[in-house]
mmCIF file of the C-alpha atoms, coordinates in Angstrom:
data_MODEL
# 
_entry.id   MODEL 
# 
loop_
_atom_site.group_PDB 
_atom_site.id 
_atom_site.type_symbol 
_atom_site.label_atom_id 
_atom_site.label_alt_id 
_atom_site.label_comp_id 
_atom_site.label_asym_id 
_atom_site.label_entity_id 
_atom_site.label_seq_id 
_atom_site.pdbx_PDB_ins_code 
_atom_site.Cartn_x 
_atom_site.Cartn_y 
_atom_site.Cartn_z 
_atom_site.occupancy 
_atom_site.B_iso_or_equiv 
_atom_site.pdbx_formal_charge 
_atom_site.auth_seq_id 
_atom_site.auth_comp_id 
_atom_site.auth_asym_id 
_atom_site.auth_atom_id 
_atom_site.pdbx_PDB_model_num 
ATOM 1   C CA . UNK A 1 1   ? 11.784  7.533   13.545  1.00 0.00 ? 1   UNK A CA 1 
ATOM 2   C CA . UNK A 1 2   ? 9.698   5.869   11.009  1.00 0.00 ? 2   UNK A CA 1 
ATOM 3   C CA . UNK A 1 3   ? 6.176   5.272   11.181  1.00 0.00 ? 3   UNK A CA 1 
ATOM 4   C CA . UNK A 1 4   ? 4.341   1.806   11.519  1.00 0.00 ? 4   UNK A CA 1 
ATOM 5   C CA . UNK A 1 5   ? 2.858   0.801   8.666   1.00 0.00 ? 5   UNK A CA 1 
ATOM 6   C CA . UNK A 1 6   ? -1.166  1.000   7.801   1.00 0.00 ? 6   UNK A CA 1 
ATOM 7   C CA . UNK A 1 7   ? -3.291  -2.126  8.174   1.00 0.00 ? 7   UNK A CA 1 
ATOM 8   C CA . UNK A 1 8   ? -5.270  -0.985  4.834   1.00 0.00 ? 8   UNK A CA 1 
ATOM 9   C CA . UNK A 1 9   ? -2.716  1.553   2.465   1.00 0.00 ? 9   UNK A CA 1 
ATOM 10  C CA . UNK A 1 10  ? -5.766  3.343   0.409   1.00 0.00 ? 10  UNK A CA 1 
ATOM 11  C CA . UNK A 1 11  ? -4.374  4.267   -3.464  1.00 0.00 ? 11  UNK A CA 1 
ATOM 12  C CA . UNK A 1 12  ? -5.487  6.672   -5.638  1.00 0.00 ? 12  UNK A CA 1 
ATOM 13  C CA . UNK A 1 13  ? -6.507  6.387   -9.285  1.00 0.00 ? 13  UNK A CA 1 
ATOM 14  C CA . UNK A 1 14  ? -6.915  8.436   -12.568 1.00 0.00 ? 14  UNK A CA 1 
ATOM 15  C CA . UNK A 1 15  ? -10.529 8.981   -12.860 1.00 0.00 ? 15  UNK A CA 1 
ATOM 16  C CA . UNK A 1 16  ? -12.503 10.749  -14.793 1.00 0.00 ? 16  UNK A CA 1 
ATOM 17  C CA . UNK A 1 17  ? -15.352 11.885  -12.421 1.00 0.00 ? 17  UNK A CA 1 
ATOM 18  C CA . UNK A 1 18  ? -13.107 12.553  -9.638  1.00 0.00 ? 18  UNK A CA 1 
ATOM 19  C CA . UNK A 1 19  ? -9.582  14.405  -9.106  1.00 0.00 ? 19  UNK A CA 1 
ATOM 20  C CA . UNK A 1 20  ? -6.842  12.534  -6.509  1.00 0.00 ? 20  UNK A CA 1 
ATOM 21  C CA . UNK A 1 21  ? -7.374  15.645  -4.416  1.00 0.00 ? 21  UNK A CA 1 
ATOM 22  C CA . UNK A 1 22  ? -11.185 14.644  -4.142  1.00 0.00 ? 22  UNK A CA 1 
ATOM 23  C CA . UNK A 1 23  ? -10.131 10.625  -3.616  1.00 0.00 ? 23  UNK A CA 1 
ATOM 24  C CA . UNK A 1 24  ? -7.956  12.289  -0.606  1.00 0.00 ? 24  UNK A CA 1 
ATOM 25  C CA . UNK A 1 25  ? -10.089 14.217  0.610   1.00 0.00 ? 25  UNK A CA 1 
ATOM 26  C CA . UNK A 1 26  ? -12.536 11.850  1.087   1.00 0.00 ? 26  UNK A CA 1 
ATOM 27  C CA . UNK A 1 27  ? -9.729  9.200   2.236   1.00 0.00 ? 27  UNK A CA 1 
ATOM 28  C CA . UNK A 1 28  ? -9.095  11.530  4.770   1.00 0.00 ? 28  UNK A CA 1 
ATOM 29  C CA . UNK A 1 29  ? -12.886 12.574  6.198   1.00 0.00 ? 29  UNK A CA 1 
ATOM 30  C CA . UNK A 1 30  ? -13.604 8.493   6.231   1.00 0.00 ? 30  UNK A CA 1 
ATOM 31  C CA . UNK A 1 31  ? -10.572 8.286   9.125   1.00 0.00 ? 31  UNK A CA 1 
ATOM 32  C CA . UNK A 1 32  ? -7.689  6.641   6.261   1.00 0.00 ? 32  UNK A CA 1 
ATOM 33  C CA . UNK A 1 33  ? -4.305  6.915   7.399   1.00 0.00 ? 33  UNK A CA 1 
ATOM 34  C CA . UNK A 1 34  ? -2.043  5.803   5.194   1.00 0.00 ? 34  UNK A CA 1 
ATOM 35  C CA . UNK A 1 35  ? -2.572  7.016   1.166   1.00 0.00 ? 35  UNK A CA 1 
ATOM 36  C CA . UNK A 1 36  ? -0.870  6.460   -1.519  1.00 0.00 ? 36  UNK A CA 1 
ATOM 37  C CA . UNK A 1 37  ? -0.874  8.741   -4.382  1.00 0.00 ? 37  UNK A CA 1 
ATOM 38  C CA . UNK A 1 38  ? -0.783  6.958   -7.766  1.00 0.00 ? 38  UNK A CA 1 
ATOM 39  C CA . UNK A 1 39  ? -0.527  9.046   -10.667 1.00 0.00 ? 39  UNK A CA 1 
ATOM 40  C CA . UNK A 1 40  ? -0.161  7.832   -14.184 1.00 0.00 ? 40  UNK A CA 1 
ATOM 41  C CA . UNK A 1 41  ? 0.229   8.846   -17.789 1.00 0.00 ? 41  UNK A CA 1 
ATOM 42  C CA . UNK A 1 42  ? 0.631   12.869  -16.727 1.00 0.00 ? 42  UNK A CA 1 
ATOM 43  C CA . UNK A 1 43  ? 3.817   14.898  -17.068 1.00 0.00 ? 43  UNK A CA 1 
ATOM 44  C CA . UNK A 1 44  ? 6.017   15.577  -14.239 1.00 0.00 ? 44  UNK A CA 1 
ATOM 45  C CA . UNK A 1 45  ? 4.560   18.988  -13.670 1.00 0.00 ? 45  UNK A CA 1 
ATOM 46  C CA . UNK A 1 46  ? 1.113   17.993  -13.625 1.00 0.00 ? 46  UNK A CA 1 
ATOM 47  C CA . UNK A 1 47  ? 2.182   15.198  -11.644 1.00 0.00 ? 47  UNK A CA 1 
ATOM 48  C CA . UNK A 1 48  ? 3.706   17.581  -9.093  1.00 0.00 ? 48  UNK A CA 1 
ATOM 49  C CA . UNK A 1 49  ? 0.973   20.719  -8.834  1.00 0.00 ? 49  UNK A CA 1 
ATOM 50  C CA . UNK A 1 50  ? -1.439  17.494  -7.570  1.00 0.00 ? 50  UNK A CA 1 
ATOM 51  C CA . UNK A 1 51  ? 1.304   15.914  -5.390  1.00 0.00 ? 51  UNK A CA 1 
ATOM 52  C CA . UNK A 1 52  ? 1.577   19.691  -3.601  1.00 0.00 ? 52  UNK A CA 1 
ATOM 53  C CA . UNK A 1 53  ? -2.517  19.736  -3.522  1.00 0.00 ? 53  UNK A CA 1 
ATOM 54  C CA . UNK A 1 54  ? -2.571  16.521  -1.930  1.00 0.00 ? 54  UNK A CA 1 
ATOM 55  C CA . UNK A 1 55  ? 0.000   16.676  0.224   1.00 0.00 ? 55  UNK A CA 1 
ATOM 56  C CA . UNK A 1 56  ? -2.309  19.397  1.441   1.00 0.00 ? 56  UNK A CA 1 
ATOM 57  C CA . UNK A 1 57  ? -5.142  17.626  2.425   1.00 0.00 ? 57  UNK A CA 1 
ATOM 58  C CA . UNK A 1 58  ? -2.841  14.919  4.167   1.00 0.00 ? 58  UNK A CA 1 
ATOM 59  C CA . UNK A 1 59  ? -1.069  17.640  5.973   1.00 0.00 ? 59  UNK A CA 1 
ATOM 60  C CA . UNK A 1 60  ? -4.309  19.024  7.273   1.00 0.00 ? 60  UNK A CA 1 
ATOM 61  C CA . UNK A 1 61  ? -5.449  14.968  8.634   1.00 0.00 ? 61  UNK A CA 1 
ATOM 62  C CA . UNK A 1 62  ? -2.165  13.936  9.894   1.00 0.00 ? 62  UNK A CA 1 
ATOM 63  C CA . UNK A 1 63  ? -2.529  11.186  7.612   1.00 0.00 ? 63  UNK A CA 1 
ATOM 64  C CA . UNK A 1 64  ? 0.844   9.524   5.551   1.00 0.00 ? 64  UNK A CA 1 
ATOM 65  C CA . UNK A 1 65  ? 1.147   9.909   2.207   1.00 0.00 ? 65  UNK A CA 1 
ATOM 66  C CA . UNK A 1 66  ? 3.307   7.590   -0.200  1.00 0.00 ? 66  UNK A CA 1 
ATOM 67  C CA . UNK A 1 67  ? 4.005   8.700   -3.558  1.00 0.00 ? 67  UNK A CA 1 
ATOM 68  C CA . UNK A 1 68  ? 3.852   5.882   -6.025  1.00 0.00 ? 68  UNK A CA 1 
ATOM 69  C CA . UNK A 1 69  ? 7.067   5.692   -8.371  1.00 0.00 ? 69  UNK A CA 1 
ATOM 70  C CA . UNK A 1 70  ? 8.766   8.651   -8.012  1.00 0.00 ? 70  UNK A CA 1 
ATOM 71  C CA . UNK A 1 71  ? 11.655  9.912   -6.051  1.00 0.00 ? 71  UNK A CA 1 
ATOM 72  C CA . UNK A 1 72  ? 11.777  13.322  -7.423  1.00 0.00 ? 72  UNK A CA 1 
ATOM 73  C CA . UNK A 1 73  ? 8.447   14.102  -6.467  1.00 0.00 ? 73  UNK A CA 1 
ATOM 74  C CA . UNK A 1 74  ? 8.503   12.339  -3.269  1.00 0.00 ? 74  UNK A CA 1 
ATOM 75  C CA . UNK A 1 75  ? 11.274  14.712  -2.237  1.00 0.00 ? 75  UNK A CA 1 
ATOM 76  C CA . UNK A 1 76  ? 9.380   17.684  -4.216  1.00 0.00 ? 76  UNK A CA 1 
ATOM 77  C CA . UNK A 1 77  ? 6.623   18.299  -1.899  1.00 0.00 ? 77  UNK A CA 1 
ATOM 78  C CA . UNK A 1 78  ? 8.082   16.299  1.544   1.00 0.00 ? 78  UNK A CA 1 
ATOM 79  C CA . UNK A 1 79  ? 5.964   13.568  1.743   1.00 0.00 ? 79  UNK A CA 1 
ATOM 80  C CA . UNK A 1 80  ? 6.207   10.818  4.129   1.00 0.00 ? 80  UNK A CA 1 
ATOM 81  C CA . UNK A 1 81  ? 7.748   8.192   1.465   1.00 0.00 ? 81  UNK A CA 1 
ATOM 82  C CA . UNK A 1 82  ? 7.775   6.553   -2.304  1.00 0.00 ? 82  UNK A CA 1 
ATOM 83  C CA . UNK A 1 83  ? 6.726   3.202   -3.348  1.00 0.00 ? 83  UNK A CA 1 
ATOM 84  C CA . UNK A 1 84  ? 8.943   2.012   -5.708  1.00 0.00 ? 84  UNK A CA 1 
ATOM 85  C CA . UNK A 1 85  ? 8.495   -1.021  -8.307  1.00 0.00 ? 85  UNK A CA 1 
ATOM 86  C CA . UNK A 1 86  ? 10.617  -3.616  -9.801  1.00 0.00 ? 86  UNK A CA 1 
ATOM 87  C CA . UNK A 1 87  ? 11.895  -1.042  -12.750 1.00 0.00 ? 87  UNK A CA 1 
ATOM 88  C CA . UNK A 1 88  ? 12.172  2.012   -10.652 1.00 0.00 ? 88  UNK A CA 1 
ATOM 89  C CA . UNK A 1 89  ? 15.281  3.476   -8.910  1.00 0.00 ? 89  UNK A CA 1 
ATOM 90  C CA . UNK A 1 90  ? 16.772  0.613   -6.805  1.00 0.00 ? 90  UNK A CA 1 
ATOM 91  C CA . UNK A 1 91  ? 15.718  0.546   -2.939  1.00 0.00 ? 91  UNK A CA 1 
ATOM 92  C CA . UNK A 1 92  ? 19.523  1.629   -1.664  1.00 0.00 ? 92  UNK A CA 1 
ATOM 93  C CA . UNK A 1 93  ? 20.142  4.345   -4.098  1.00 0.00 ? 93  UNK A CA 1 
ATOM 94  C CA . UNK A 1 94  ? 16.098  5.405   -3.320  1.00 0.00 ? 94  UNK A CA 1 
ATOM 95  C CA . UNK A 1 95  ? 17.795  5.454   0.849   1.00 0.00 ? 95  UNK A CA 1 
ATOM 96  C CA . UNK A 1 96  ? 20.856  7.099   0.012   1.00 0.00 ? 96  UNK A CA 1 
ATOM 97  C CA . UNK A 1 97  ? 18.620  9.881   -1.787  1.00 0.00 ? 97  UNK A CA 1 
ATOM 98  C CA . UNK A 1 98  ? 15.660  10.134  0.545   1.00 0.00 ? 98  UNK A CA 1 
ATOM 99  C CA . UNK A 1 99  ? 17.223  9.733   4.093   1.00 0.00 ? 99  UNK A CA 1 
ATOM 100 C CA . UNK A 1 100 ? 16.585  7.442   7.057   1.00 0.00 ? 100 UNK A CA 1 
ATOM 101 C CA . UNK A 1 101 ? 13.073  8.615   8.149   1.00 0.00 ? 101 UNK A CA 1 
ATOM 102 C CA . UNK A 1 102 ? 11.483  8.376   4.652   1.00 0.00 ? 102 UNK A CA 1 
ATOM 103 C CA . UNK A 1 103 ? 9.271   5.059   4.490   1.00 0.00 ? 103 UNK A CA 1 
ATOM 104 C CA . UNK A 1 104 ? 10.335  3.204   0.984   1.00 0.00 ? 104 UNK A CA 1 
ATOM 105 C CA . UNK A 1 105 ? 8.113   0.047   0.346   1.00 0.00 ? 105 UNK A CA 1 
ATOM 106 C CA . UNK A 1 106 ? 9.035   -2.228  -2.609  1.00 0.00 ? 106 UNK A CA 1 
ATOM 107 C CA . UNK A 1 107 ? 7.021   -3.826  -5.265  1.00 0.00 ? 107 UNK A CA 1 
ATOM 108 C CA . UNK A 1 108 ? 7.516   -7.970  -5.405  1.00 0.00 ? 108 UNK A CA 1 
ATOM 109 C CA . UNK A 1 109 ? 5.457   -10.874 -7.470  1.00 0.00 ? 109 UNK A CA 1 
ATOM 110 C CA . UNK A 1 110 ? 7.244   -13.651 -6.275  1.00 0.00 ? 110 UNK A CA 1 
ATOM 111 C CA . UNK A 1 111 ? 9.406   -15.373 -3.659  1.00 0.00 ? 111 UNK A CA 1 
ATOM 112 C CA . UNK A 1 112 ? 12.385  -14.723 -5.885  1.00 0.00 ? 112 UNK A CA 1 
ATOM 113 C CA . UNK A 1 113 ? 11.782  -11.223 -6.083  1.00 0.00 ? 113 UNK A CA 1 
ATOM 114 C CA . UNK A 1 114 ? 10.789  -11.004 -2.516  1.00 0.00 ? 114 UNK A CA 1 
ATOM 115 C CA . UNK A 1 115 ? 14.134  -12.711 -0.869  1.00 0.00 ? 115 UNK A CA 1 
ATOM 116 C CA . UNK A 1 116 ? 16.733  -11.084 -3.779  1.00 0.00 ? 116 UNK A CA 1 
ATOM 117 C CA . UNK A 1 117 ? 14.880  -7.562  -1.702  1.00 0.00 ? 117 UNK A CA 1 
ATOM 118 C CA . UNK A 1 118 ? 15.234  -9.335  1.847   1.00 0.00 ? 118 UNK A CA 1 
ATOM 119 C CA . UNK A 1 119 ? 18.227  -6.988  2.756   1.00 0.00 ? 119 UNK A CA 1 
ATOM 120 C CA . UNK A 1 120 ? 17.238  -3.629  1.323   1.00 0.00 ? 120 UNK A CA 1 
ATOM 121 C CA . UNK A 1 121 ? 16.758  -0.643  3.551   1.00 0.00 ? 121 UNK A CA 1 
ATOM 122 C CA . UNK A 1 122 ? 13.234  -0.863  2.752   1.00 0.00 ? 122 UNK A CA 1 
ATOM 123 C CA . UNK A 1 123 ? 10.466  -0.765  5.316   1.00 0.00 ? 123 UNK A CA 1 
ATOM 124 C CA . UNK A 1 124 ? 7.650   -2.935  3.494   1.00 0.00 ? 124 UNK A CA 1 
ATOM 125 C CA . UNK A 1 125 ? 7.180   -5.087  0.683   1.00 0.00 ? 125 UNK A CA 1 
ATOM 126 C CA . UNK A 1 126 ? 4.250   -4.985  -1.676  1.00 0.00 ? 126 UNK A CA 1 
ATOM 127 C CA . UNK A 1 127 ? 3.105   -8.332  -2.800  1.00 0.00 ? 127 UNK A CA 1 
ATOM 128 C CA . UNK A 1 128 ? 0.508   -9.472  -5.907  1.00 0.00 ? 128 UNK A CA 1 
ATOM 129 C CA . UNK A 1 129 ? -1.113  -9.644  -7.953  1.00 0.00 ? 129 UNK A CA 1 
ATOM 130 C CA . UNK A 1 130 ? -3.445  -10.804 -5.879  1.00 0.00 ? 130 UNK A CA 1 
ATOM 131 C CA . UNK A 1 131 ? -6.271  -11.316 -8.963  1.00 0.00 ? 131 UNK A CA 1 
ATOM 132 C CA . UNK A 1 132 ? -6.290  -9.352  -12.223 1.00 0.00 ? 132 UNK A CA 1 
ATOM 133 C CA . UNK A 1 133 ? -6.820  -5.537  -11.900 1.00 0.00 ? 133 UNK A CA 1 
ATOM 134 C CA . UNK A 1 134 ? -6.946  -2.782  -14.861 1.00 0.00 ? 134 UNK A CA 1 
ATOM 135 C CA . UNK A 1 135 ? -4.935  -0.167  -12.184 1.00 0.00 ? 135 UNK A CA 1 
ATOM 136 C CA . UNK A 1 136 ? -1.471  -2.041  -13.612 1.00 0.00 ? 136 UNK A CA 1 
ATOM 137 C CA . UNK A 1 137 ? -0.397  -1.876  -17.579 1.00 0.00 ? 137 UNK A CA 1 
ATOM 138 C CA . UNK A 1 138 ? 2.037   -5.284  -17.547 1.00 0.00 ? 138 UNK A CA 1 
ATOM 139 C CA . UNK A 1 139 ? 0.059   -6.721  -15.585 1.00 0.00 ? 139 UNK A CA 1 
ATOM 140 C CA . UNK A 1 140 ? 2.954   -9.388  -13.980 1.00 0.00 ? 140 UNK A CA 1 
ATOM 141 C CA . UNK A 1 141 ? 0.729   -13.477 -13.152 1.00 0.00 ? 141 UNK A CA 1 
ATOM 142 C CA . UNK A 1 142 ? -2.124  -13.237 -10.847 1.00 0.00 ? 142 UNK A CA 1 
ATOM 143 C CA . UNK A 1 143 ? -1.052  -15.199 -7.400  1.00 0.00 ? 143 UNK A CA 1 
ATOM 144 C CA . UNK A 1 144 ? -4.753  -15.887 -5.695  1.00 0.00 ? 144 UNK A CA 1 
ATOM 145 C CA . UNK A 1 145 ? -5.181  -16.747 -2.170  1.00 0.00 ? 145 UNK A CA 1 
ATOM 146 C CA . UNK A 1 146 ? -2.508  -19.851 -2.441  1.00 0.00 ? 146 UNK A CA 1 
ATOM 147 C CA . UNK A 1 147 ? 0.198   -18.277 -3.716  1.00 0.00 ? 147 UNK A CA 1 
ATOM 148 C CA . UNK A 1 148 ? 0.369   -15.231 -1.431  1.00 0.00 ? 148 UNK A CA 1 
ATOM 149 C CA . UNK A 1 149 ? -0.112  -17.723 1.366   1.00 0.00 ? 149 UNK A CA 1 
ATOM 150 C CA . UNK A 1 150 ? 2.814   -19.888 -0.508  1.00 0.00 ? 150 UNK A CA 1 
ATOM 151 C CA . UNK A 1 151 ? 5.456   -16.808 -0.614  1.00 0.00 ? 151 UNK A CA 1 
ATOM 152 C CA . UNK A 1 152 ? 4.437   -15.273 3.226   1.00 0.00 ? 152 UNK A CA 1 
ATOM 153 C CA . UNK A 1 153 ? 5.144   -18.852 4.638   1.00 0.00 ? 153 UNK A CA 1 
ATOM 154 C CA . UNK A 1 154 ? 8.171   -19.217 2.228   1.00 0.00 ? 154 UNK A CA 1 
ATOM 155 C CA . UNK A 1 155 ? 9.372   -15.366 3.397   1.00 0.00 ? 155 UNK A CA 1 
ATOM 156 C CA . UNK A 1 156 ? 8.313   -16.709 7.146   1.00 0.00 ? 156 UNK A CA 1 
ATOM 157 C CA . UNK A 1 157 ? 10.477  -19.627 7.276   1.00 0.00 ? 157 UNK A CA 1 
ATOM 158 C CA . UNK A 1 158 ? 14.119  -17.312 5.584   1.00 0.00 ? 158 UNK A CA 1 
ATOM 159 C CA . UNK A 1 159 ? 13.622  -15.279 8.323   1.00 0.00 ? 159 UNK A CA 1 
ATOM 160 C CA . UNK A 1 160 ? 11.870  -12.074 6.324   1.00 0.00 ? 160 UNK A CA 1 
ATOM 161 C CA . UNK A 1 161 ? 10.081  -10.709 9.465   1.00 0.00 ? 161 UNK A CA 1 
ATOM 162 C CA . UNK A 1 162 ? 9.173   -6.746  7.098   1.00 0.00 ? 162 UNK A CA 1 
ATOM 163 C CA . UNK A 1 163 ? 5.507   -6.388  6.369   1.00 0.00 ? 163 UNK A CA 1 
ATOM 164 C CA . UNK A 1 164 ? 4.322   -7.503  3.707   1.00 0.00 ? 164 UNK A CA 1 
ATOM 165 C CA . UNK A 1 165 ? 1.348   -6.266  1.750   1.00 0.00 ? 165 UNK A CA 1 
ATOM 166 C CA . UNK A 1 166 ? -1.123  -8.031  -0.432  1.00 0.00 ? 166 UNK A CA 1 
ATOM 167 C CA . UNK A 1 167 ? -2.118  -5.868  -3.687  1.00 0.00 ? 167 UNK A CA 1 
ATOM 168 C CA . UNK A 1 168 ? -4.242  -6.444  -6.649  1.00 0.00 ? 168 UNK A CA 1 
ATOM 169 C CA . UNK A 1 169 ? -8.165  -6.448  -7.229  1.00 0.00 ? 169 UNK A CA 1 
ATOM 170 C CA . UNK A 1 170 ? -8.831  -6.694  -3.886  1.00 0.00 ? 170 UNK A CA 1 
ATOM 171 C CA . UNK A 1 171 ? -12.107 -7.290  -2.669  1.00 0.00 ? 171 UNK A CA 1 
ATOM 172 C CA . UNK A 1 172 ? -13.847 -5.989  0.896   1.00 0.00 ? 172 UNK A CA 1 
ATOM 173 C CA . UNK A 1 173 ? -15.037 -10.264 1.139   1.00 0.00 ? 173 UNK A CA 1 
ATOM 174 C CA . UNK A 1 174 ? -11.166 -11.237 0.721   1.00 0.00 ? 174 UNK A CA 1 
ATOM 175 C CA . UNK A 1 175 ? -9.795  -8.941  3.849   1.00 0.00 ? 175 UNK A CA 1 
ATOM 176 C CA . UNK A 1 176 ? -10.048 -12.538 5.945   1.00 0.00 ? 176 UNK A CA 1 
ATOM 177 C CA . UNK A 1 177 ? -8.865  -14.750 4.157   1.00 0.00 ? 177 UNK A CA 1 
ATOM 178 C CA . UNK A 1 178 ? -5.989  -12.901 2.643   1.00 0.00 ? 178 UNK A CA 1 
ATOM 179 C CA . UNK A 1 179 ? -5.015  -11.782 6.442   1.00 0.00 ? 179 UNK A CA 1 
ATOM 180 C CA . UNK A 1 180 ? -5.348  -15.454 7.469   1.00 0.00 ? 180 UNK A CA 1 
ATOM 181 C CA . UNK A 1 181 ? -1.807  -16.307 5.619   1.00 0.00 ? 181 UNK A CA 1 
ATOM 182 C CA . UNK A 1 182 ? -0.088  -13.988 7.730   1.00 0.00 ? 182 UNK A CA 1 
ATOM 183 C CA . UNK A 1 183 ? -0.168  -11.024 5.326   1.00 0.00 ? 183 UNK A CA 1 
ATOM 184 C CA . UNK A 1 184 ? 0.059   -7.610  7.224   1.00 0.00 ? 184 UNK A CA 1 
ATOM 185 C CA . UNK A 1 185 ? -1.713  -5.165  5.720   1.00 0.00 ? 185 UNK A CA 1 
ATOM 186 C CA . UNK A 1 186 ? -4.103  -4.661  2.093   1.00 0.00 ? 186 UNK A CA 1 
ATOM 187 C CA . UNK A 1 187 ? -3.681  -2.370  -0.884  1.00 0.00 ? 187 UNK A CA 1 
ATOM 188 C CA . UNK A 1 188 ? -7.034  -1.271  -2.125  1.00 0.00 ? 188 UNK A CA 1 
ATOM 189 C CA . UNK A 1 189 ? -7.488  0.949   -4.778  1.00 0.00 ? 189 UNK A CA 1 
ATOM 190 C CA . UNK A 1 190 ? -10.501 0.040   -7.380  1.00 0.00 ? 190 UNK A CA 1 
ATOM 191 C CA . UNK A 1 191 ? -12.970 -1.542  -4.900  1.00 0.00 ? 191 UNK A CA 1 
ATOM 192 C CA . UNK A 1 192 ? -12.937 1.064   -3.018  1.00 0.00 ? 192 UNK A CA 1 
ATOM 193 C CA . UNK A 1 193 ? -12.527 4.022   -5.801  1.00 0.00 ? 193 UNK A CA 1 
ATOM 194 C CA . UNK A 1 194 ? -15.743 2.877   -8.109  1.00 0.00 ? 194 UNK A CA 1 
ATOM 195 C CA . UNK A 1 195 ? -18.256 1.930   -5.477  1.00 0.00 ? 195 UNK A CA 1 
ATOM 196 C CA . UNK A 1 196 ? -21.236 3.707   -5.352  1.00 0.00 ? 196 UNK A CA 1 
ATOM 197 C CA . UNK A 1 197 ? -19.966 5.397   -2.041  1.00 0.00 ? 197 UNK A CA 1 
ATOM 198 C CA . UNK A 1 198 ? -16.183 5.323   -2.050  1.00 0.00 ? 198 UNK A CA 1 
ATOM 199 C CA . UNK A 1 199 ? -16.268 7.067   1.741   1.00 0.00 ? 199 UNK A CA 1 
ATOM 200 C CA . UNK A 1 200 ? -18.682 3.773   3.387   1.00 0.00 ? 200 UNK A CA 1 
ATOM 201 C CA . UNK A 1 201 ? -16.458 1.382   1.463   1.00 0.00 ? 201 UNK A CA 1 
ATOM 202 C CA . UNK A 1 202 ? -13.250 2.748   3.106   1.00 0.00 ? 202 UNK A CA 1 
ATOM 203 C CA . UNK A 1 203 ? -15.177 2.682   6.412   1.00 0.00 ? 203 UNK A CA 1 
ATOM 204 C CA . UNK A 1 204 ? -16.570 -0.808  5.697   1.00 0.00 ? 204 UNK A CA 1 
ATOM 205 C CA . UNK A 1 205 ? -12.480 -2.153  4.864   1.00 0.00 ? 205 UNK A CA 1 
ATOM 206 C CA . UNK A 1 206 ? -11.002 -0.256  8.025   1.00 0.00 ? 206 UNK A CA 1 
ATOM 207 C CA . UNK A 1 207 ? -14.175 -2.157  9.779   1.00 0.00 ? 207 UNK A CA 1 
ATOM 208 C CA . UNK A 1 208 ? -12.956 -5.421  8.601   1.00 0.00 ? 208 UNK A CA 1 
ATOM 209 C CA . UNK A 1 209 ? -9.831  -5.359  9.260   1.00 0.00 ? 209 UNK A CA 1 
ATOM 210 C CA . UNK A 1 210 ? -10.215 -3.649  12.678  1.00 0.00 ? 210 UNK A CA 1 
ATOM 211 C CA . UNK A 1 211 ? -12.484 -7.034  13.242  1.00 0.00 ? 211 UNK A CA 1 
ATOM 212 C CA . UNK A 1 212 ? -9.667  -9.341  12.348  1.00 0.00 ? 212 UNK A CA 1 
ATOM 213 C CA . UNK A 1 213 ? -7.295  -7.714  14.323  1.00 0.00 ? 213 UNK A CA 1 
ATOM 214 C CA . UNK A 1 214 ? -9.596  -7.857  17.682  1.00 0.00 ? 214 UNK A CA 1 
ATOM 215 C CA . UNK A 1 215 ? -10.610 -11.336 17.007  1.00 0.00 ? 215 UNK A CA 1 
ATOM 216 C CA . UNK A 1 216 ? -7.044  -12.210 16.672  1.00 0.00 ? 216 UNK A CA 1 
ATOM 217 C CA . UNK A 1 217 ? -5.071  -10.475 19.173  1.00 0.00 ? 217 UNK A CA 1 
ATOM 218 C CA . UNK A 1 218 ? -8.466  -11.872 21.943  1.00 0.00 ? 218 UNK A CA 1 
ATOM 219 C CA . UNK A 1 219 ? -7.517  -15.658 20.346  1.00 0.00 ? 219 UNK A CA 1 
ATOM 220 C CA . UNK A 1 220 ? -3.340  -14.806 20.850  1.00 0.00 ? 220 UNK A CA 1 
ATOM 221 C CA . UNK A 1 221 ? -4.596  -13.622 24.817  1.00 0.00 ? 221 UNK A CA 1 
ATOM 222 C CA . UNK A 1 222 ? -6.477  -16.610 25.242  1.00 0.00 ? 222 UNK A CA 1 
ATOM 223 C CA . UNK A 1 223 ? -3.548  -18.964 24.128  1.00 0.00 ? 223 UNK A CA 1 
ATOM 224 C CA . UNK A 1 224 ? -1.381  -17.359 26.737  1.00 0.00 ? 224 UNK A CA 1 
ATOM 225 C CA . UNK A 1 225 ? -3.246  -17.360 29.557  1.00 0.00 ? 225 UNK A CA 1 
# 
């Protein structure tokens, strides 16, 4: 059985005054459960030796970890899933490989994108840019507030019920908003890593969602009583 999916999905970053196994550790000790590991411009074995640290540290918290890109390493060191993008290994080949209780989640910028992906065995869809970020080389056109509210209701309305999750620059003061046009979850991965105290800004996110949420679900009681 699958696991639900994360209202905030933390990612790591290369940085240079702090290893992933540090960002996970601290991911970890702020109460994060869902991580995704996001590794670039290393080689394979490199990439691996920190997947096997990290997975580690996750192992330890009970928390989920998601390896960005990469099947091979995904399966290398047994963690709980891979996020794969538009020019990665395709979704059903990615299911065939991986097995049913993996979590895959799937990389879209658009409607099109996002309803060509409406039948894949996948079990959420990543959906941005929200606003320009430095995380992504090829950077694909920033959608803003409107347009991720434009493709949920679009995704809404042909019947694609998966979760979808908003990524790209975001912001702790955009959590609202952003979850007010029906989005699921947020991918946060630069506000977070290069604040002053990376821990209290998770803490502060998981806050504001966990504030949504309650307001919400008290407003859906309310409407059925």
């Amino acid at each position: 059985m699958r696991k639900p999916i994360a209202s905030l999905h933390y990612l790591t970053q290369d940085l240079p005054h702090r290893s992933h196994e540090e960002q996970v550790r601290v991911a970890c000790e702020a109460g994060v459960k869902w991580i995704q590991l996001r590794i670039k411009n290393r080689s394979f074995q490199e990439w691996l030796e920190i997947s096997k640290r990290v997975k580690e540290v996750t192992d330890h918290f009970g928390v989920i970890l998601i390896i960005n890109d990469s099947i091979e390493i995904a399966r290398a060191v047994d963690a709980d899933g891979v996020h794969l993008g538009q020019e990665d290994l395709h979704p059903p080949e990615a299911r065939k490989i991986l097995g049913e209780e993996k979590i895959i989640g799937y990389s879209t910028h658009s409607f099109d994108e996002l309803f060509a992906a409406k039948d894949y065995d996948v079990d959420y869809f990543g959906l941005g840019p929200f606003r320009f970020t430095s995380t992504k080389e090829k950077l694909n056109p920033v959608l803003g507030l409107e347009g991720i509210s434009e493709i949920v209701q679009q995704a809404r309305s042909h019947a694609i019920t998966k979760p979808i999750i908003a990524i790209g620059g975001i912001r702790l003061n955009d959590v609202t908003e952003l979850l007010q046009t029906g989005i699921d979850s947020v991918a946060v991965s630069s506000a977070i890593n290069l604040a002053d105290d990376a821990g209290e800004m998770m803490k502060r996110f998981q806050r504001e969602l966990q504030r949504f949420d309650s307001t919400h679900r008290d407003q859906t009681l309310s409407i059925k009583q």
